[in-house]
Backbone as CSV, one residue per row, in Angstrom:
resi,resn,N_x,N_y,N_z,CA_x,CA_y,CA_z,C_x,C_y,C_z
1,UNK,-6.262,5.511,3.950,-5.216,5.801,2.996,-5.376,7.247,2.519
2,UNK,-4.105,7.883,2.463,-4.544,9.200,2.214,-4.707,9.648,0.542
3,UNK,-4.368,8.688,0.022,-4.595,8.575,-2.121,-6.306,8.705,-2.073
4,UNK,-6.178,7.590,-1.116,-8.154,7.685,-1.059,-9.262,8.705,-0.637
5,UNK,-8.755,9.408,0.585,-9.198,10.174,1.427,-9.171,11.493,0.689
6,UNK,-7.812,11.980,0.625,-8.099,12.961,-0.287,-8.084,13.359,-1.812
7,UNK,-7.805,12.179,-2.577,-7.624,12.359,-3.821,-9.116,11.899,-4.545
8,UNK,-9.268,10.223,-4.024,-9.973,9.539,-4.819,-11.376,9.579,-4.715
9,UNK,-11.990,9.796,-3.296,-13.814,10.159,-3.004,-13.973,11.302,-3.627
10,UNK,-14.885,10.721,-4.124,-15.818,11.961,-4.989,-15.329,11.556,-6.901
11,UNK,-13.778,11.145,-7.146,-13.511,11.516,-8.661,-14.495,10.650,-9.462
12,UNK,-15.252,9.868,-9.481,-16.336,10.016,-10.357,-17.297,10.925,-10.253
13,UNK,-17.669,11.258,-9.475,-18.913,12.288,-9.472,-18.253,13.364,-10.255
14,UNK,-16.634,13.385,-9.956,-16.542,14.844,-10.477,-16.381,15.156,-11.703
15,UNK,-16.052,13.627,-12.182,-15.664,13.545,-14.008,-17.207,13.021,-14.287
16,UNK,-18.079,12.843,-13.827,-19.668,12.593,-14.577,-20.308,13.360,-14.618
17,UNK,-19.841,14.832,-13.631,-20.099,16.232,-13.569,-19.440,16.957,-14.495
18,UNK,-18.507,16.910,-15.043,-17.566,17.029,-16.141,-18.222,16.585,-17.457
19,UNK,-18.667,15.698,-17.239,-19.284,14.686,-18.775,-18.630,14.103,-19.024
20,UNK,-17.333,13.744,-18.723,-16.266,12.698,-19.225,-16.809,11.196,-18.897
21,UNK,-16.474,11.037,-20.133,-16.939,9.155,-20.567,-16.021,8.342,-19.109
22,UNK,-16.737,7.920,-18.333,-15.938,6.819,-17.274,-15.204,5.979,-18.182
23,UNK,-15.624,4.991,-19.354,-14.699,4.046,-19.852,-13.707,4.693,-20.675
24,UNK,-13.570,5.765,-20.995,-12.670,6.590,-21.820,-11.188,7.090,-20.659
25,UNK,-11.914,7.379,-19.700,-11.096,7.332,-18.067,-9.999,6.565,-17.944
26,UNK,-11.126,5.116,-17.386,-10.238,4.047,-17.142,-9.305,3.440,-18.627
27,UNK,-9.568,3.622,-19.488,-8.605,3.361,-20.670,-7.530,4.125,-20.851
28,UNK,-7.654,5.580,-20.232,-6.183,6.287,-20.232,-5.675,6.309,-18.948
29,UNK,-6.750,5.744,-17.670,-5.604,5.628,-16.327,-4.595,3.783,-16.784
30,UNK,-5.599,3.431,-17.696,-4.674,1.773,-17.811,-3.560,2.087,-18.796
31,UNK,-3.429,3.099,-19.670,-2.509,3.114,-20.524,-1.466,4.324,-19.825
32,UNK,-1.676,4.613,-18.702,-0.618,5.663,-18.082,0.150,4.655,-17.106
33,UNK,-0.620,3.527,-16.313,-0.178,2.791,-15.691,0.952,1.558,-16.138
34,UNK,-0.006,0.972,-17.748,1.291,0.619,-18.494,2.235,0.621,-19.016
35,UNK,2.520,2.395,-19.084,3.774,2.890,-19.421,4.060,3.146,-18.176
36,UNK,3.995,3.161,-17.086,4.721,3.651,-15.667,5.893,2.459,-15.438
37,UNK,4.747,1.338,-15.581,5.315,0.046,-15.279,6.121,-0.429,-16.193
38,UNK,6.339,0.115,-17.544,7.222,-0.893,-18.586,8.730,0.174,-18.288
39,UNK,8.516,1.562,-17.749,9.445,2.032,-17.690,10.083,1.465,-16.198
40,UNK,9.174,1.262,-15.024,10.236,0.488,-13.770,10.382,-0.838,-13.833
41,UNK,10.254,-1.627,-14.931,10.313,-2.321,-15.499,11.566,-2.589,-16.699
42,UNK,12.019,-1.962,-16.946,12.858,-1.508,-17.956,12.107,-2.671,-19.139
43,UNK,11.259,-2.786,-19.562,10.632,-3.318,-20.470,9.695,-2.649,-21.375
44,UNK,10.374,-1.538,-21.808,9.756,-0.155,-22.513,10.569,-0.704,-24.221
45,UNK,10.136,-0.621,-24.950,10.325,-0.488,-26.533,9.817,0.219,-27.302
46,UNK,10.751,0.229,-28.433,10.583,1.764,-29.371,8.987,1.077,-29.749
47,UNK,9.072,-0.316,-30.183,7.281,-0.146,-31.306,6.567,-0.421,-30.102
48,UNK,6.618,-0.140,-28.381,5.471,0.032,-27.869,5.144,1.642,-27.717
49,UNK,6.416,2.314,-27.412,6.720,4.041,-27.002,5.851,4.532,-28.531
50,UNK,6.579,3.873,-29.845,6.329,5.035,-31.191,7.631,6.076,-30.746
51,UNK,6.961,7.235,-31.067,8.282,8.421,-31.631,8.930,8.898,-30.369
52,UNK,8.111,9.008,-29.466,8.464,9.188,-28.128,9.264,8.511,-27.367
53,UNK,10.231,7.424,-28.077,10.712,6.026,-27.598,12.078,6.914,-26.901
54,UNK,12.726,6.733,-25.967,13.829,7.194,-25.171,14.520,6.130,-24.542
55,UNK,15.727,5.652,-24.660,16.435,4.574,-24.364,17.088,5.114,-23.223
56,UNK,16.452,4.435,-21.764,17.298,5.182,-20.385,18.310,4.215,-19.835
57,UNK,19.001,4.565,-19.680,20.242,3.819,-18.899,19.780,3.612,-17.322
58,UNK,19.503,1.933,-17.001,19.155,2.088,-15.808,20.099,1.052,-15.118
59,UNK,20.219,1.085,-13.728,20.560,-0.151,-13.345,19.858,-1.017,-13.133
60,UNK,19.978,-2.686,-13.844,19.343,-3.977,-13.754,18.824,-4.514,-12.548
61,UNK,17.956,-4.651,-12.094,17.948,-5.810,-10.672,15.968,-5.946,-10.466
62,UNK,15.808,-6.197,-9.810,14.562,-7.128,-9.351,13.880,-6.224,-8.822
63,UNK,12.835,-5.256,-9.747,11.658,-4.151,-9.301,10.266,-4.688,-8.735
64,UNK,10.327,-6.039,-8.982,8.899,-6.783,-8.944,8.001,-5.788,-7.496
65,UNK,8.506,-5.617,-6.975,7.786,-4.574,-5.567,7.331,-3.328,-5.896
66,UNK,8.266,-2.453,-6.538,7.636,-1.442,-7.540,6.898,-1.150,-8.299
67,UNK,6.867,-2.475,-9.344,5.632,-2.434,-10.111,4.684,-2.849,-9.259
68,UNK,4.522,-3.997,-8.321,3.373,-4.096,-7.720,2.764,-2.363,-6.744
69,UNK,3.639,-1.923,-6.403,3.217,-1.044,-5.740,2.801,0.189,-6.740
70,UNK,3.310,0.424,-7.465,3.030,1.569,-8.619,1.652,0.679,-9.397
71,UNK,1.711,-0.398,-9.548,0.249,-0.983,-10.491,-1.175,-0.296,-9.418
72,UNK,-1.175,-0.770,-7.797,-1.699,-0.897,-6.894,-2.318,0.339,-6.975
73,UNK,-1.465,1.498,-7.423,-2.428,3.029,-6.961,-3.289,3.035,-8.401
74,UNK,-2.408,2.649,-9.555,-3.554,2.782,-10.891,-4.683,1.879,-10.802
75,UNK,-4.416,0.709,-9.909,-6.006,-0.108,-10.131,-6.724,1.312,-8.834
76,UNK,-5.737,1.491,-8.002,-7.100,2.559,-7.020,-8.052,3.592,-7.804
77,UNK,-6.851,3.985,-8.428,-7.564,5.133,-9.173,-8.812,4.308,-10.061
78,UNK,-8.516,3.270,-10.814,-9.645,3.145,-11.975,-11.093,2.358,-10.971
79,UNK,-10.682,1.692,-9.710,-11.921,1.529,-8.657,-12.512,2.402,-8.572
80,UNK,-11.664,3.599,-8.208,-12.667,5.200,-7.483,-13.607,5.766,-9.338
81,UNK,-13.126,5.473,-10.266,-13.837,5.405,-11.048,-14.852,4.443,-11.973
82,UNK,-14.504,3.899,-11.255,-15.662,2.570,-11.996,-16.707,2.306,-11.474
């Protein structure tokens, strides 16, 4: 996979070389992933957004493949770091 090959070997070493907290990591790759998904999802709300809340006009229908596929690279990413 090329997410893996060239993105993901090595990104812990490089954020523990960094000093960045691994569980501090995976808590903002899970909270980037849950807003990815509530937005292809159209299941985004103002008291989950706060001030940043933006009401998009989308068309309705059945993403379930999207989110699985958009969830799929954020669990990669938080593997290559965990």
């Amino acid at each position: 996979m090329i997410l893996t090959d060239r993105c993901l070997n090595g990104l812990k070493e490089t954020y523990a070389a960094l000093g960045v907290p691994t569980g501090n990591t995976v808590r903002a790759v899970e909270i980037m992933k849950a807003c990815a998904v509530a937005h292809i999802s159209n299941t985004n709300t103002e008291a989950q957004a706060g001030s940043k809340y933006k009401k998009i006009d989308v068309t309705e229908g059945d993403c379930a493949s999207l989110v699985a596929e958009c969830s799929g690279y954020f669990d990669a990413v938080v593997a290559a770091i965990s």
